[in-house]
C-alpha positions in Angstrom: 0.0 0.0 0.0 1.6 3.3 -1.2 1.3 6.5 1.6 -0.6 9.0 0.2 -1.7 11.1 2.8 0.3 14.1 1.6 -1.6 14.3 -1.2 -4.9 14.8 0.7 -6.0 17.9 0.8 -4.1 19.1 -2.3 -6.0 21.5 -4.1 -6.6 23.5 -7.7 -8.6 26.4 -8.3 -9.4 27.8 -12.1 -11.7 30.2 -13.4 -13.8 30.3 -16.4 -17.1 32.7 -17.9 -20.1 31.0 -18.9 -20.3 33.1 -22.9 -23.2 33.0 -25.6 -21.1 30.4 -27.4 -20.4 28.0 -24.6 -24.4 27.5 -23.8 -25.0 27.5 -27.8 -22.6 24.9 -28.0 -23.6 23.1 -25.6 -27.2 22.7 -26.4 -26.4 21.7 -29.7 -24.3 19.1 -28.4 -27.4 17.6 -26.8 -29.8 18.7 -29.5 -31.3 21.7 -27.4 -33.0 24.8 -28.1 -30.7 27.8 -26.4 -33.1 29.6 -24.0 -32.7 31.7 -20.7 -32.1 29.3 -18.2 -28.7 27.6 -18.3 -28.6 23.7 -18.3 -27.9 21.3 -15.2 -24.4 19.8 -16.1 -22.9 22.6 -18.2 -20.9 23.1 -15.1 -19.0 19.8 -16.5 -17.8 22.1 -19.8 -16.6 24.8 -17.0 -12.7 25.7 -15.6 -11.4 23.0 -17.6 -7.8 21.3 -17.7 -5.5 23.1 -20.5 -2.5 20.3 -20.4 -0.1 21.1 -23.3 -0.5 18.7 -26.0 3.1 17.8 -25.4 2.7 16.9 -21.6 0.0 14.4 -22.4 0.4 10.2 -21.6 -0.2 7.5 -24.1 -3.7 7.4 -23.6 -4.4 11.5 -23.8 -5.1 12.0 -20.5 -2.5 14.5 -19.1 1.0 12.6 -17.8 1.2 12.4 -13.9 1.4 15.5 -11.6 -0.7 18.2 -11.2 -2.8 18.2 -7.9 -3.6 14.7 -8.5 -1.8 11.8 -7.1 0.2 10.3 -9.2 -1.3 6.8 -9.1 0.5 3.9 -11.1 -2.0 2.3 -12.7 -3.2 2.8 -16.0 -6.3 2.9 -16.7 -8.6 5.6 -15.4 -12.8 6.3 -15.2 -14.9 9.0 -13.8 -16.9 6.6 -11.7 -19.3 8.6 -9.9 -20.9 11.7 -8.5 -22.5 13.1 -6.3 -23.8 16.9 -6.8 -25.8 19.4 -5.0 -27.5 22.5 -7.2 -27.6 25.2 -4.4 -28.3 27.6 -7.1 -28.6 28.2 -10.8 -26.0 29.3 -12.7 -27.0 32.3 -14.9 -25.3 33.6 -18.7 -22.1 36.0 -18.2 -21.8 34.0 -14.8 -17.6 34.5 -13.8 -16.9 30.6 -12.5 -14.1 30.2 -9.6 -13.7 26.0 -9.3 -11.8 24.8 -6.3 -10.9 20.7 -6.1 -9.5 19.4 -3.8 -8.5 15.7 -3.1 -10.9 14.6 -0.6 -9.9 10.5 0.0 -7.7 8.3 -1.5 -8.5 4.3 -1.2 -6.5 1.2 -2.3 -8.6 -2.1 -3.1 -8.6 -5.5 -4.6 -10.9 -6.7 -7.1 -11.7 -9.2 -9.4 -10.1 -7.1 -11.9 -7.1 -6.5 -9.9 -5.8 -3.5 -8.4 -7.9 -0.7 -8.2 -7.2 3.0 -6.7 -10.2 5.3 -6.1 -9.6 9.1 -5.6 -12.4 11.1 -4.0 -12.5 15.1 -5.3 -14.7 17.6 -4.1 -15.3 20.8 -6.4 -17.2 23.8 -5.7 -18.3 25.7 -8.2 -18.5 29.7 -6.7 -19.9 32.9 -8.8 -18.1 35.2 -6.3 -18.8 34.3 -2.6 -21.9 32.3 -3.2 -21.2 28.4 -4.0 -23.6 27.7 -6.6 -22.8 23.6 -7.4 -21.3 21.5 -5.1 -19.8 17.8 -6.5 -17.6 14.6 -4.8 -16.6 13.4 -8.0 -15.2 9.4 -7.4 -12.3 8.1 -10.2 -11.0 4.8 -10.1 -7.7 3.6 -11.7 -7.2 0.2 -12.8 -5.0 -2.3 -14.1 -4.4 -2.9 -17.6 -6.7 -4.9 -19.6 -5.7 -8.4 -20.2 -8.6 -10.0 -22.2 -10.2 -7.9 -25.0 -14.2 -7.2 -24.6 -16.2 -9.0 -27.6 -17.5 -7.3 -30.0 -21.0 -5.2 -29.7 -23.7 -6.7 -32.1 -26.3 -5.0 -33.6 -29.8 -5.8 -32.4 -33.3 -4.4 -32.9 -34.9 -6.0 -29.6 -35.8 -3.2 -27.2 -35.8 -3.6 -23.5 -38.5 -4.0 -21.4 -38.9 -0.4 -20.2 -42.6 -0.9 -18.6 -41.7 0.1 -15.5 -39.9 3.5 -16.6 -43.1 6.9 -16.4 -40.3 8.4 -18.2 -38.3 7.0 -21.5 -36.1 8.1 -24.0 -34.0 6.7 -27.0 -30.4 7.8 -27.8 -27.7 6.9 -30.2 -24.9 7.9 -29.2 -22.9 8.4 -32.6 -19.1 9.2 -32.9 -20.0 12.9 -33.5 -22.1 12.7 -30.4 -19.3 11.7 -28.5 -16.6 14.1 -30.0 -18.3 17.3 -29.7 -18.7 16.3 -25.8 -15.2 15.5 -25.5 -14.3 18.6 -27.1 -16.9 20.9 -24.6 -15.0 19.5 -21.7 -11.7 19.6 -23.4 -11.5 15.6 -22.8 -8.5 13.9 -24.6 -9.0 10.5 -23.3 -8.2 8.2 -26.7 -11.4 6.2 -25.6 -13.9 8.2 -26.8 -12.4 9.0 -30.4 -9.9 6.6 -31.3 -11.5 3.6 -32.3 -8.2 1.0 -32.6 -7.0 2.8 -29.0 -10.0 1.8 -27.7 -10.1 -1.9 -28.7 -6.3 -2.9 -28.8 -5.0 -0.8 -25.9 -7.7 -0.7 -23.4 -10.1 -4.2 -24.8 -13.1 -2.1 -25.2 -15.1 -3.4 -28.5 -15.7 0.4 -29.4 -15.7 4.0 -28.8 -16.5 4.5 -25.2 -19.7 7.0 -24.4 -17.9 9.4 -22.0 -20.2 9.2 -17.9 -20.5 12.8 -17.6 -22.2 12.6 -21.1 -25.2 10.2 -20.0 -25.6 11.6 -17.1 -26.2 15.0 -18.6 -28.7 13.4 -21.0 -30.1 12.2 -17.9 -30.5 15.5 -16.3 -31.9 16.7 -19.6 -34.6 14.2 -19.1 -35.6 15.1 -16.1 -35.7 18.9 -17.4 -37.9 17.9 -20.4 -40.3 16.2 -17.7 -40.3 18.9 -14.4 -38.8 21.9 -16.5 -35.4 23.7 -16.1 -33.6 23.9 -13.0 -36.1 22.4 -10.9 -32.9 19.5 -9.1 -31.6 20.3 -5.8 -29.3 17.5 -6.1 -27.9 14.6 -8.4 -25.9 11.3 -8.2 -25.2 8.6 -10.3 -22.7 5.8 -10.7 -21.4 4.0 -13.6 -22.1 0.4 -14.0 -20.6 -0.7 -17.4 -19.6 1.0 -20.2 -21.9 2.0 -22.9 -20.0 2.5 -26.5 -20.8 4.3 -29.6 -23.4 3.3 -32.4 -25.3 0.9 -29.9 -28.6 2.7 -28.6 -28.8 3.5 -24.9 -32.4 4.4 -23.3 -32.6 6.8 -20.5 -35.5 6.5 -18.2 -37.1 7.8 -14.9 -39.5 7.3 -12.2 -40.4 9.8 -9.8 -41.5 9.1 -6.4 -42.6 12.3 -4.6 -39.9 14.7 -4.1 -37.6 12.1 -5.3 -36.9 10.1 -8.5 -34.7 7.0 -10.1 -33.0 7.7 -13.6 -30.8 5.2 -15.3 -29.4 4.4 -18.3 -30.4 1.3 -19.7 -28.7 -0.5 -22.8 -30.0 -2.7 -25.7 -29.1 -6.1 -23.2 -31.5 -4.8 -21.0 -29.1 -4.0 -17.9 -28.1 -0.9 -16.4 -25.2 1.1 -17.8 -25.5 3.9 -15.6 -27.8 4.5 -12.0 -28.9 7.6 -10.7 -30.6 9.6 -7.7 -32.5 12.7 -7.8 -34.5 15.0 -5.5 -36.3 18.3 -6.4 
């Protein structure tokens, strides 16, 4: 077990300004008229990293340092969140984002080794803290046996249960204008023989933060803008590109289950939401 309590606590604070072209961007992105109110999860697309292009590893995420641990293992996911809306963000809004390194855990899995960093990020317009996210990544081994290949099917999942349903493809233009919102170099999401040969994905991985905006989108489309006080989900399997995904939701009261659901039936993606 590696000593990483000097690392806890580390922190990073950036800035960034929510422009005309940011929000226009990013509701094309997710096929979305631009209106008044500004979307729960642009945040995501806010104070991003800016790694030279030179300083980057093999797979495109930046090389280690920075105020997160350098952990050994190769592999890395965004594996969960957990966010609280304390108030909307408005257009012209100047963004302060502090992180800071919250946890660090060593297990042992079935799949090896993993490492899971917990970061907390507030997300201020001046004093006020306006979003407030722990944001869980794991790193993991390296992949030893490649994933089979995704085949097409035109069954659709029982989604009975679901008040609340929608369909997406998630196409490779899908995924690289989000990658290129949050400044996301990761090789998964865009280069296809990456993907399969280096990490034993059998496609284009759809990027988390990605469904679980489409799930906060859903939930907007159903109660109107704004209207979470707070968010979670986690990350069950990967979903990839050009196989359809189906988001769905359930409200119970003050409180509701989203997921994302893929074409086997099974949950890609879980999530928690209160108004």
């Amino acid at each position: 077990m590696a000593d990483w309590a000097d690392w806890i606590g580390k922190s990073e604070t950036r800035h960034d300004v929510i422009t005309p072209g940011l929000l226009q961007r990013f509701c094309a992105t997710i096929d979305q008229p631009v209106t008044d109110d500004i979307p729960q999860g642009l945040h995501w697309c806010l104070c991003l990293p800016d790694t030279p292009t030179a300083e980057l590893a093999e797979d495109g995420h930046p090389a280690k340092g920075g105020f997160l641990p350098p952990i050994p293992l190769p592999r890395r996911m965004w594996a969960s969140s957990s966010v609280s809306f304390d108030c909307p963000l408005q257009r012209g809004d100047e963004i302060t984002r502090v992180s800071t390194v919250a946890s660090i855990d060593e297990k042992s899995g079935k799949s090896g080794d993993l490492v899971f960093v917990a970061v907390d990020r507030e997300t201020r317009v001046g004093e006020l803290v306006a979003i407030r996210e722990r944001q869980n990544i794991v790193y993991r081994e390296p992949a030893t046996i490649a994933e089979p290949a995704i085949l097409p099917s035109n069954e659709t999942p029982d989604l009975s249960d679901w008040a609340w349903q929608q369909t997406i493809l998630p196409t490779e233009p899908l995924l690289f204008r989000y990658s290129a919102l949050t400044f996301n170099s990761h090789r998964i999401h865009y280069d296809r023989p990456y993907a399969m040969q280096d990490e034993g994905y059998p496609g284009l991985v759809v990027q988390g933060p990605l469904m679980a905006t489409m799930l906060l989108n859903l939930a907007a489309s159903e109660l109107g803008a704004n209207r979470l006080s707070s968010f979670s989900f986690r990350g069950q399997a990967p979903a990839f590109a050009n196989a359809a995904i189906y988001l769905v939701g359930k409200p119970e009261g003050e409180t509701m289950t989203l997921a994302v659901i893929g074409h086997d039936g099974k949950e890609v993606m879980s999530a928690q939401a209160r108004i």
